[in-house]
C-alpha positions in Angstrom: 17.7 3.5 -14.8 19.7 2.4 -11.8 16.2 1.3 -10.2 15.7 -1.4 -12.7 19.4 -2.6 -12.6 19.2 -3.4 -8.7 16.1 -5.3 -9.6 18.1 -7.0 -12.0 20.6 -7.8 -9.8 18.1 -8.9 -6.8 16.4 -11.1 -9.7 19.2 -12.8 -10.6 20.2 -14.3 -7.6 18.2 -14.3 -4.8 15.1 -14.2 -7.4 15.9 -17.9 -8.4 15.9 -19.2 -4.7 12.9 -17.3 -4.3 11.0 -18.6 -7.3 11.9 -22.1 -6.6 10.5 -21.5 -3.0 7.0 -20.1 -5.1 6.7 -23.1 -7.4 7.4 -25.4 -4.5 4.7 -24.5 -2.9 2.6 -23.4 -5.7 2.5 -27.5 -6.9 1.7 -28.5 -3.1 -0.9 -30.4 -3.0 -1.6 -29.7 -6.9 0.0 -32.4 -9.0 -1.8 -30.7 -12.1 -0.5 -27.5 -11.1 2.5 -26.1 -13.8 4.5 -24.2 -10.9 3.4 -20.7 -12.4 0.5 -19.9 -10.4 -0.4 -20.4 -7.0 -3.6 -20.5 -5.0 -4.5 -18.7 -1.9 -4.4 -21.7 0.4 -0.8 -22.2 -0.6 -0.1 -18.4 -0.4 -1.4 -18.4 2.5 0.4 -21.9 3.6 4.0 -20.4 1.8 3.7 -17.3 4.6 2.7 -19.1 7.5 5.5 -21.6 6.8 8.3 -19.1 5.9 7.3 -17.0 8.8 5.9 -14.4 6.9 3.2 -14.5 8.4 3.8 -13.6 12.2 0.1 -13.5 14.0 0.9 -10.0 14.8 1.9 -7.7 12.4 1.1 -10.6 9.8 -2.1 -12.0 10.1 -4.3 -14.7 7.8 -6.6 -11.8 7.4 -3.9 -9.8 5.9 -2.3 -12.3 4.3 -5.7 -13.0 2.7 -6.5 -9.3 1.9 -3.3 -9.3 0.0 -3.9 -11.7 -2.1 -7.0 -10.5 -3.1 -5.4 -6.9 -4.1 -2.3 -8.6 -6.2 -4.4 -11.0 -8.1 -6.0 -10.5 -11.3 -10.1 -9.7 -11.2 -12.0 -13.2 -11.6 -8.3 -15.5 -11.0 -7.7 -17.7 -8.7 -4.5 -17.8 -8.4 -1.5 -15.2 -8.4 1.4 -15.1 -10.7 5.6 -15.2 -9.7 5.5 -11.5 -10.6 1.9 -11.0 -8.4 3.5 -12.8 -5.5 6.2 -10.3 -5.6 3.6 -7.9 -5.7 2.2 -9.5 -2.9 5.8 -9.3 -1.0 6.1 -5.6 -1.0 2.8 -5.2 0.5 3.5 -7.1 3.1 7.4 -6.9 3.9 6.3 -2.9 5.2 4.1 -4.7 7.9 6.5 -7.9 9.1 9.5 -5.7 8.9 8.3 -2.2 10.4 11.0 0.4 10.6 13.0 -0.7 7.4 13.2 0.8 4.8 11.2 -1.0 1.8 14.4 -2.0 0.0 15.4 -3.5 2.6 12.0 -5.1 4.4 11.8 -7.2 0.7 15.1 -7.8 1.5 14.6 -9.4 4.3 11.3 -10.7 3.4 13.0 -12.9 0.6 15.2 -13.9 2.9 12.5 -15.7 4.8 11.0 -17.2 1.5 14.7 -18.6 -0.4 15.0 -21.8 0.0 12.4 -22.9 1.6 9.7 -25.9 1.1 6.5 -26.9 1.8 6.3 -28.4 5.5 5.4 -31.9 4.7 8.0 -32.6 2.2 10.5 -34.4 4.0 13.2 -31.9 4.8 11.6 -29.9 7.4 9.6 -32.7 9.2 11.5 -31.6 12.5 9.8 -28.3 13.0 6.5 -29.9 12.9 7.8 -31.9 16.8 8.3 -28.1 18.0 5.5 -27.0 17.3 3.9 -29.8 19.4 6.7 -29.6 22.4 5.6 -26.2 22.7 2.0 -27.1 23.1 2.6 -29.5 25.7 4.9 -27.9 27.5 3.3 -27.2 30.7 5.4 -24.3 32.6 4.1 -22.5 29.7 0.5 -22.8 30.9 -1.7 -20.7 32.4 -4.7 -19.7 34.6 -6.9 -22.4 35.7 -4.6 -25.4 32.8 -1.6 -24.5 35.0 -3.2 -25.9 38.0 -4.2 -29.5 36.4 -1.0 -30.2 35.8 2.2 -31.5 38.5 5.9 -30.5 38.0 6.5 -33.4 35.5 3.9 -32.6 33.5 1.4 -35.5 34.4 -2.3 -34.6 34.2 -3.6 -34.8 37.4 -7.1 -35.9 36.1 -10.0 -34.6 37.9 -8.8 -33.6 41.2 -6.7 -30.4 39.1 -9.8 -29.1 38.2 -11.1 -26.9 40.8 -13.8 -26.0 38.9 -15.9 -29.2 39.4 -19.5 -29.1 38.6 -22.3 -28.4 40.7 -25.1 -30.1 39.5 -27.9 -29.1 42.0 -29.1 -27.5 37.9 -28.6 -23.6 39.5 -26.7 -21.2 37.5 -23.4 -20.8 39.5 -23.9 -17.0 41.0 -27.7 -17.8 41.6 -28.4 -16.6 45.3 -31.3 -18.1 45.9 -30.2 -21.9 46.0 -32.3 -24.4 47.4 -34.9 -21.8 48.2 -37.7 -22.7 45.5 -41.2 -23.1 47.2 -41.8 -26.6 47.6 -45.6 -26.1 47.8 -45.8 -26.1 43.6 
């Protein structure tokens, strides 16, 4: 049928990148691990580094549930042919409006040729991801205000908020008031 000769075709090409990717991280942190299987830590690590996993219409939750479904009842782990199992439940979520042929498309092409983060080659991303967390335009609400233009804390003095510790709650009217006589 020509369903199972695109498959065929997908396999053999993009299949390989995308199993290397699987065994990569399916041996992370595993030396004992054959490459065949992987857990649902590394799943979930594979999707979150790949970009699979989005926070918004891919969460850990669903990244989780998925798992769950694809695996076999009482395993551990899921299998290559599981995890692609796995990838056409969730490439309808991350890639909304597409249609499924082309959302695994596109969700392989976030898994090929990728590695686990602490392997060396993609060290750099892990600095962005800190940049971004101390970038302090990007701050809001009452952090924004501890902060000057270069990004030096201003200690103490940027938080308005300093404590009252007369041992009220903060909205209580009657401050100072309690009967002395006791």
């Amino acid at each position: 049928s020509a369903s199972s000769l695109t498959t065929y075709c997908l396999r053999s090409s993009k299949m390989s990148e995308v199993e290397n990717a699987f065994r990569k991280f399916a041996v992370y942190g595993d030396t004992s691990a054959s490459g065949n299987e992987m857990t649902g830590k590394n799943f979930s690590k594979m999707c979150k580094e790949c970009g699979v996993m989005d926070g918004k219409a891919v969460t850990s939750t669903d990244v989780d549930i998925v798992f769950n479904k694809v695996k076999t009842k009482g395993a551990r782990t899921i299998t290559f042919a599981e995890f692609q199992q796995a990838m056409k439940e969730l490439c309808g979520k991350r890639f909304k409006g597409k249609s499924p042929e082309e959302a695994l498309q596109a969700m392989y092409g976030l898994i090929e040729g990728k590695e686990p983060g602490s392997m060396g080659a993609t060290k750099a991303t892990k600095v962005g991801g800190v940049e971004r967390l101390t970038d302090t335009s990007k701050y809001t609400g009452s952090h924004k205000e501890r902060f000057d233009e270069s990004g030096k804390g201003k200690g103490l003095a940027g938080r308005q908020d300093l404590t009252d510790n007369r041992g009220y709650v903060g909205a209580y009217k009657g401050a100072g008031t309690y009967d002395q006589t006791h």
